[in-house]
N, CA, C and O atoms as a MOPAC input file, in Angstrom:
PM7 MOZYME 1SCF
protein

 N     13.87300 1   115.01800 1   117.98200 1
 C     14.89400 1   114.03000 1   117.65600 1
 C     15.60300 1   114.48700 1   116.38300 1
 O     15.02200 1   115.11200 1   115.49600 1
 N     17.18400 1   114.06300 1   116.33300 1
 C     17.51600 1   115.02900 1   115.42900 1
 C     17.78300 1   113.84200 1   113.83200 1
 O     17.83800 1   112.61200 1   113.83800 1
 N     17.88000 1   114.63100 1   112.83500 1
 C     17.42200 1   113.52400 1   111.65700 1
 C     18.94900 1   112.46700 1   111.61600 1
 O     18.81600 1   111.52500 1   110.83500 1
 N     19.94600 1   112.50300 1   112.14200 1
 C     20.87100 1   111.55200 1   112.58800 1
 C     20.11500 1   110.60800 1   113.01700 1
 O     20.03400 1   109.64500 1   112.25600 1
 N     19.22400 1   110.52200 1   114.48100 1
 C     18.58500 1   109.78700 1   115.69400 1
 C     17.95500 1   108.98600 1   114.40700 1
 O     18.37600 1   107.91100 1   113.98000 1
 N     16.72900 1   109.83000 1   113.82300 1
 C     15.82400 1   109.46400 1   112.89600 1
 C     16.19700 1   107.82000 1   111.94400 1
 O     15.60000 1   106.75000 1   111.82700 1
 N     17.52600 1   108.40300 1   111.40700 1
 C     17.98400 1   107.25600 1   110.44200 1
 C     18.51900 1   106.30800 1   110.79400 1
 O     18.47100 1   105.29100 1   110.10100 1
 N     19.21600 1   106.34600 1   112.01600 1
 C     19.54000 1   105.33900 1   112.72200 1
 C     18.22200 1   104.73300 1   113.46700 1
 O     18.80900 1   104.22400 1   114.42100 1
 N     17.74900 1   104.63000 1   113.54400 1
 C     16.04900 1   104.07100 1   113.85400 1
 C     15.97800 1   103.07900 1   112.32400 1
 O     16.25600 1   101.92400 1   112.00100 1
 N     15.52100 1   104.10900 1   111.77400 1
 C     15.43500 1   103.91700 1   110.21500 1
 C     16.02500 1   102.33300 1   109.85200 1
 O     15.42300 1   101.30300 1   109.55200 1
 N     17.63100 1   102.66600 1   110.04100 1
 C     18.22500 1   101.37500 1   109.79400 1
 C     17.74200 1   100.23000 1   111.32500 1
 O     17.36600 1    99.09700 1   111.02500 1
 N     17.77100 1   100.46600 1   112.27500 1
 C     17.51100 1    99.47000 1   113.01900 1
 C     15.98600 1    98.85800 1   112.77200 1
 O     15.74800 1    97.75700 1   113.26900 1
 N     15.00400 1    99.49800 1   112.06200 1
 C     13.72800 1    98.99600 1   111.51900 1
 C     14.24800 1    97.71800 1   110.94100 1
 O     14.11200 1    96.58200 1   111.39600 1
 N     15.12100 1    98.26500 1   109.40900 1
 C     15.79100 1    97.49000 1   108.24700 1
 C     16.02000 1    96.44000 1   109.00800 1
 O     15.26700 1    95.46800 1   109.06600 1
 N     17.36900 1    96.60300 1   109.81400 1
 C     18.50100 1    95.51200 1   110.17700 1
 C     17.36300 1    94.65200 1   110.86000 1
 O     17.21500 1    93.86300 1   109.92700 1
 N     16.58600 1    94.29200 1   111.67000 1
 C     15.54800 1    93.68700 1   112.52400 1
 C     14.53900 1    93.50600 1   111.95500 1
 O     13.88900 1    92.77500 1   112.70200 1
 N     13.92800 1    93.72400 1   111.01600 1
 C     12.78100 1    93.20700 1   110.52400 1
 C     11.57700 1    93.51500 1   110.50700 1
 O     10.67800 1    92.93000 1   109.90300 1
 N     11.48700 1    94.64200 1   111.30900 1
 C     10.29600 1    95.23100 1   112.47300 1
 C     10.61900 1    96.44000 1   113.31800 1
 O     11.54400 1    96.94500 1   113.95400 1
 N      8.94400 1    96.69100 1   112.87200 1
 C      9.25900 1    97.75600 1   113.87200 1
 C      8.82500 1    97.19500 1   115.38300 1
 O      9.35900 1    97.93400 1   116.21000 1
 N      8.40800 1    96.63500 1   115.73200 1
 C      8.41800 1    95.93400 1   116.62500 1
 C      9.21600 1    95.54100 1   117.63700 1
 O      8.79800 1    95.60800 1   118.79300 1
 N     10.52700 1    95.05500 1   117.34100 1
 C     11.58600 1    94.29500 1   117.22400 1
 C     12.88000 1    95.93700 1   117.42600 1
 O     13.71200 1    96.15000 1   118.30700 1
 N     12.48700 1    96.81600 1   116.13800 1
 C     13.48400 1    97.91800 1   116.60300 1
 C     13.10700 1    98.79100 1   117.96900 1
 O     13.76200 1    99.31100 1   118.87200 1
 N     11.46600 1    98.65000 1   117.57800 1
 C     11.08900 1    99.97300 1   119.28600 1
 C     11.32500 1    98.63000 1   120.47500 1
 O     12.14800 1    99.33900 1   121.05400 1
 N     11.32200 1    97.88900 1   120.96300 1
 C     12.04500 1    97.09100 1   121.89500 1
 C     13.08600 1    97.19700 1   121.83800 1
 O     13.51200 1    97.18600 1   122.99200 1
 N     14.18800 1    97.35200 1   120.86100 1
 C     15.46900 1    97.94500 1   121.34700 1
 C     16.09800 1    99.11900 1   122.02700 1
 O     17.04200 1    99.44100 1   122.74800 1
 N     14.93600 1    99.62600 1   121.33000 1
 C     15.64500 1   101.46000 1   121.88100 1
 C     14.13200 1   101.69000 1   123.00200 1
 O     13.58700 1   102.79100 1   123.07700 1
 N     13.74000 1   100.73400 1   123.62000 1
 C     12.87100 1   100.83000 1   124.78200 1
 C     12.05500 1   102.05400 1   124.74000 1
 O     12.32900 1   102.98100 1   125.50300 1
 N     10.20000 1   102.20500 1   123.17300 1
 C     10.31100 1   102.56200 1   122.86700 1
 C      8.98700 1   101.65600 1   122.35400 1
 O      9.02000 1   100.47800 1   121.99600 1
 N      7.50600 1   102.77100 1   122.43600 1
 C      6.15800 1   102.14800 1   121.73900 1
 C      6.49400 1   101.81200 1   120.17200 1
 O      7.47500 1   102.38000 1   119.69200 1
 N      5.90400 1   101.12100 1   119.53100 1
 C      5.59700 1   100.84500 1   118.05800 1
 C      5.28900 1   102.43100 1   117.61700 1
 O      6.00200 1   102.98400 1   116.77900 1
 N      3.92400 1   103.25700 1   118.39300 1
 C      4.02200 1   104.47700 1   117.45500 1
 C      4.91700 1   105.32400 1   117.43100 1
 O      5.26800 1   105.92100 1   116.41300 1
 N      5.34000 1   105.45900 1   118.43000 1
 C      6.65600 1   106.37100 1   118.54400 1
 C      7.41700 1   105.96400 1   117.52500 1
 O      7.29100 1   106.48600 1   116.41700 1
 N      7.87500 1   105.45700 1   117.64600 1
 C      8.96800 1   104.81400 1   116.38100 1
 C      8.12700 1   104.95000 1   114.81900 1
 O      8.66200 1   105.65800 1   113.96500 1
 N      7.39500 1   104.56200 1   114.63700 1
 C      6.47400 1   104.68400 1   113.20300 1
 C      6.24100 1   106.04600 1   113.27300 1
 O      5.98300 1   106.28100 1   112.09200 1
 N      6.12100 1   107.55300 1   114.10200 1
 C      5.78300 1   108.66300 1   114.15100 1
 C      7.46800 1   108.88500 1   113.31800 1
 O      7.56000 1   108.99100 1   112.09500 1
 N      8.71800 1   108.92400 1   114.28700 1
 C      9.74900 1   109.37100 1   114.15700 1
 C     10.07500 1   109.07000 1   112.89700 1
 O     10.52800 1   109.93700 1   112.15000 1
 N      9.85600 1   107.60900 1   112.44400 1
 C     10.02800 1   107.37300 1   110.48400 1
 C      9.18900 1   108.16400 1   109.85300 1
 O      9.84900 1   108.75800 1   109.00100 1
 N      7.91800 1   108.54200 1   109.80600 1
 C      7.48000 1   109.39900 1   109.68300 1
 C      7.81300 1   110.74000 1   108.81100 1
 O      7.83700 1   111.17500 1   107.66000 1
 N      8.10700 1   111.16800 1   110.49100 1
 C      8.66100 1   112.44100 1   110.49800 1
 C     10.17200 1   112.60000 1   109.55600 1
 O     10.40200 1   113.50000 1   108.74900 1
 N     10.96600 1   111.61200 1   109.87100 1
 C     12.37000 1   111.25900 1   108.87800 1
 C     11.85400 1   111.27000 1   107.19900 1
 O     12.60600 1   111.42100 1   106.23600 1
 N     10.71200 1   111.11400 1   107.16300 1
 C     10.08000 1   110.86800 1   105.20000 1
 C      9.69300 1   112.47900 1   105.53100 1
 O     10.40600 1   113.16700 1   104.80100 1
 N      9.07300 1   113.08400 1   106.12600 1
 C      8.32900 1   114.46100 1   105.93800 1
 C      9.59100 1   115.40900 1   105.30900 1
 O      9.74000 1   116.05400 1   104.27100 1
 N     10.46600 1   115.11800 1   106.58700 1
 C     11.81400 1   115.85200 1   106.54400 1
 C     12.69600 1   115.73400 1   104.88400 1
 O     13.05000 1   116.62800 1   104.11500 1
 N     12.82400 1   114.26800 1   104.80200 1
 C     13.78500 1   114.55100 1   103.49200 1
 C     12.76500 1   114.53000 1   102.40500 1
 O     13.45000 1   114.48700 1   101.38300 1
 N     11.42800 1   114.53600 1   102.03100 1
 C     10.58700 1   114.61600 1   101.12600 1
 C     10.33400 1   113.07400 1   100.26900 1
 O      9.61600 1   112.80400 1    99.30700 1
 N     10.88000 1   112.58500 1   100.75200 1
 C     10.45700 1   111.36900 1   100.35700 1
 C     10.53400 1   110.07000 1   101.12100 1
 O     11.26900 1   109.88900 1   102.09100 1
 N      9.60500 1   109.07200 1   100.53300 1
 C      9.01100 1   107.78100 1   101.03100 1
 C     10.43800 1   106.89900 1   101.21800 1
 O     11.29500 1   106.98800 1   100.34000 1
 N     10.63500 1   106.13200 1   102.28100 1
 C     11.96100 1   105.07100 1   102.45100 1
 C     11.26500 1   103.70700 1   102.51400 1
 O     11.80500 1   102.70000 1   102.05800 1
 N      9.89200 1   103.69500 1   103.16500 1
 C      9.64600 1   102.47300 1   103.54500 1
 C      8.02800 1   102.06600 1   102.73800 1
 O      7.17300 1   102.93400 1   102.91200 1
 N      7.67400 1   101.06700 1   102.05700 1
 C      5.99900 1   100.11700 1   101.89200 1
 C      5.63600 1    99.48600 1   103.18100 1
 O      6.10600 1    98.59600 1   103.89000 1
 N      4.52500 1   100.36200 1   103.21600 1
 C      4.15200 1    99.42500 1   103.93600 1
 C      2.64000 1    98.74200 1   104.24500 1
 O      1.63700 1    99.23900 1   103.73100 1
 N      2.56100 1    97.60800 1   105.09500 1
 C      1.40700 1    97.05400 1   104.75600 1
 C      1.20200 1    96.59900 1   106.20400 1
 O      1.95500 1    96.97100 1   107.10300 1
 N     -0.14500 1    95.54200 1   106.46200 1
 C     -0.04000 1    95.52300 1   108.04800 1
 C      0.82300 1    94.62000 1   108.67800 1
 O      0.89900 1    94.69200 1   109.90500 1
 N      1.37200 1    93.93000 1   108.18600 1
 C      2.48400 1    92.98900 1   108.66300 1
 C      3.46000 1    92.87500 1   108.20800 1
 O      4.10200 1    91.82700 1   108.27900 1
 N      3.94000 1    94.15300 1   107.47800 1
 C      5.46000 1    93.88600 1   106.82400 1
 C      5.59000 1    95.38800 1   105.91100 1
 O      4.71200 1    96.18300 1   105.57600 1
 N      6.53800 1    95.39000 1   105.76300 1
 C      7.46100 1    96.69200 1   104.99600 1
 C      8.31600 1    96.22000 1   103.91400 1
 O      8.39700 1    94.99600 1   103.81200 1
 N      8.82200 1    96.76900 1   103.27400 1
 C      9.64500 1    97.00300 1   101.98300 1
 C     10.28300 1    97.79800 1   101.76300 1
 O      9.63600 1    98.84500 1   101.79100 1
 N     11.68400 1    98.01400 1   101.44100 1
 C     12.15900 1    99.42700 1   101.26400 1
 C     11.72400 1    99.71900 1    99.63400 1
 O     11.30800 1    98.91000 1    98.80400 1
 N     12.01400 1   101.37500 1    99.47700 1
 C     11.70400 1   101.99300 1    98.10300 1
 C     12.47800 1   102.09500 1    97.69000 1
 O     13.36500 1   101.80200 1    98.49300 1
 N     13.03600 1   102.49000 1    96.39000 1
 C     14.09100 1   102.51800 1    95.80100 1
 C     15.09500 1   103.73100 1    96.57200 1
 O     16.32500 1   103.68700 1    96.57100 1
 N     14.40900 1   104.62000 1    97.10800 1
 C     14.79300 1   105.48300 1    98.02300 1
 C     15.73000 1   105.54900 1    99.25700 1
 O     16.73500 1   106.15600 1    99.62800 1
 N     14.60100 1   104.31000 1    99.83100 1
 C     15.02500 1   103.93900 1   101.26400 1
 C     16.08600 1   102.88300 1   100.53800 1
 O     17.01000 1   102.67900 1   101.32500 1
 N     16.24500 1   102.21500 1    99.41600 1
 C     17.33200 1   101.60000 1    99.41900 1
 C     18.71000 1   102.32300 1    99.64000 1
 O     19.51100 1   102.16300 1   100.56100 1
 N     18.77400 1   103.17700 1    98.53500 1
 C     19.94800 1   104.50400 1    98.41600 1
 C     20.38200 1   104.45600 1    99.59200 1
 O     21.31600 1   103.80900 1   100.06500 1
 N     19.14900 1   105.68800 1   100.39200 1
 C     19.40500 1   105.99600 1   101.71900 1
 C     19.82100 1   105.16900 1   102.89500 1
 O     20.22100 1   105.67500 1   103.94400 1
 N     19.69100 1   103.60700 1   102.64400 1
 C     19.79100 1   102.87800 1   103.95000 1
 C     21.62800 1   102.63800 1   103.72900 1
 O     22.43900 1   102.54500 1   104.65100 1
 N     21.92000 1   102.58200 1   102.31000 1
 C     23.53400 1   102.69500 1   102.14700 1
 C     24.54600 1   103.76900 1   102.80600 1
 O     25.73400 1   103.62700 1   103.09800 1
 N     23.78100 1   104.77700 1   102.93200 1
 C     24.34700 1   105.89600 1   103.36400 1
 C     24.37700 1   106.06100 1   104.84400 1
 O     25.16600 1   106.74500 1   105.49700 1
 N     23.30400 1   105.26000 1   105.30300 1
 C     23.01100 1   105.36400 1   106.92800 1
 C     24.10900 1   104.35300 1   107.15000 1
 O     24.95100 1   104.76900 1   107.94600 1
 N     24.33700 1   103.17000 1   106.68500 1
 C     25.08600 1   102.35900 1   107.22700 1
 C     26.43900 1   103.26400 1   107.00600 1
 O     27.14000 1   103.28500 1   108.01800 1
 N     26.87800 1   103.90600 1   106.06100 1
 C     28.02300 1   104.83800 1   105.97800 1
 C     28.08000 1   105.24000 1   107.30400 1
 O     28.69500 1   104.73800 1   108.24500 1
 N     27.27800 1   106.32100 1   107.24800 1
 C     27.16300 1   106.95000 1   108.42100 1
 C     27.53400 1   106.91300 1   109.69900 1
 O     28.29300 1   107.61400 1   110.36900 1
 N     26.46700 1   105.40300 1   110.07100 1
 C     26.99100 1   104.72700 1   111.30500 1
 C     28.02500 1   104.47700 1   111.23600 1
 O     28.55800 1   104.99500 1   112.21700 1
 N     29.05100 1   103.75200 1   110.41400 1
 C     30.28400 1   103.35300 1   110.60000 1
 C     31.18800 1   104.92300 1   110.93900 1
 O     32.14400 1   104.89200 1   111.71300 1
 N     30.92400 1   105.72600 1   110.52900 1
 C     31.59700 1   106.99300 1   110.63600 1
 C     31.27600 1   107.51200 1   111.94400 1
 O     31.93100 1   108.50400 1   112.26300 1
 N     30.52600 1   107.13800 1   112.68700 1
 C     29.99100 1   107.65300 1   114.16200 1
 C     30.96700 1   106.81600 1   114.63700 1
 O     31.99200 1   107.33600 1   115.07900 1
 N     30.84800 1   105.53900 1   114.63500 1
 C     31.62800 1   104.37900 1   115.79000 1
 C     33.09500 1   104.57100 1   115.21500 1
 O     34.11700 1   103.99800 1   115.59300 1
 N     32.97200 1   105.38100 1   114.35200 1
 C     34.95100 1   105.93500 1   114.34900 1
 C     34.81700 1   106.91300 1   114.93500 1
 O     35.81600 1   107.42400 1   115.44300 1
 N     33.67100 1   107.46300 1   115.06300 1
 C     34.50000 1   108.92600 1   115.56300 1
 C     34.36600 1   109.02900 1   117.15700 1
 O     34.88400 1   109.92500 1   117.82400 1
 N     33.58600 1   107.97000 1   117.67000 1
 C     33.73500 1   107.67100 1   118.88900 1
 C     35.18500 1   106.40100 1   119.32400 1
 O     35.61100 1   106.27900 1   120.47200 1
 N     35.67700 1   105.66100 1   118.21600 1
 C     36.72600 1   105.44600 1   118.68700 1
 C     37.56900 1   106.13700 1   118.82500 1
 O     38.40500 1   105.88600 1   119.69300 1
 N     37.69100 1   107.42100 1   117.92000 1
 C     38.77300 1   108.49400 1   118.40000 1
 C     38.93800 1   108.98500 1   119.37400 1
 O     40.12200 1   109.08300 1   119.69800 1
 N     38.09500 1   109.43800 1   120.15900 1
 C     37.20400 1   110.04300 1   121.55000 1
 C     37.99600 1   109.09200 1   122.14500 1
 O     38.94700 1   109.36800 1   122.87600 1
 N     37.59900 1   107.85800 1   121.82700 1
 C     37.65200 1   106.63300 1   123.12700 1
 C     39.52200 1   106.71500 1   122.99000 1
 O     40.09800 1   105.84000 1   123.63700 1
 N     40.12400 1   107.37100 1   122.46500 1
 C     41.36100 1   107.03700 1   122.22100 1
 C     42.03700 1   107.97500 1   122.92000 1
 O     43.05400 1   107.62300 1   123.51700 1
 N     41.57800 1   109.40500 1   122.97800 1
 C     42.18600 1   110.51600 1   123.79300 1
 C     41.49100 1   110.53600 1   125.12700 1
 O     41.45600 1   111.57100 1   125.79400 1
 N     40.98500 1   109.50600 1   125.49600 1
 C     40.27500 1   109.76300 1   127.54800 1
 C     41.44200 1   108.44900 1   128.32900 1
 O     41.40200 1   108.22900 1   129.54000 1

């Protein structure tokens, strides 16, 4: 999965509350999804999310970073409206 996929997960954790709640969206076990965040902290070297057995927290990290994902996303759903503009 590529670290785009990763952060957008990432934020759908955030935006929903759960991971729970995000792997039912993207149809999709609890570990899988907790592997792929994971793997998204291995990758950029640092921690985004606290966590505990019934709840999470972002880090000062994952705060930064969750600003940038939402960037991000908004910059995808433009660049697929462009697409959607030349078919």
């Amino acid at each position: 999965m590529s670290t785009t996929s990763q952060l957008l997960l990432f934020l759908d954790v955030v935006q929903q509350g759960s991971f729970t709640k995000a792997a039912a969206l993207h149809e999709m076990d609890n570990s899988s999804l907790s592997k792929q965040i994971k793997k998204l902290e291995s990758e950029l070297g640092v921690q985004l999310l606290n966590r505990s057995t019934r709840s999470f927290s972002l880090t000062s990290a994952g705060e930064e970073i969750l600003e940038q994902t939402l960037l991000l996303k908004d910059t995808l759903n433009h660049i697929q409206l462009i697409a959607d503009s030349y078919q």
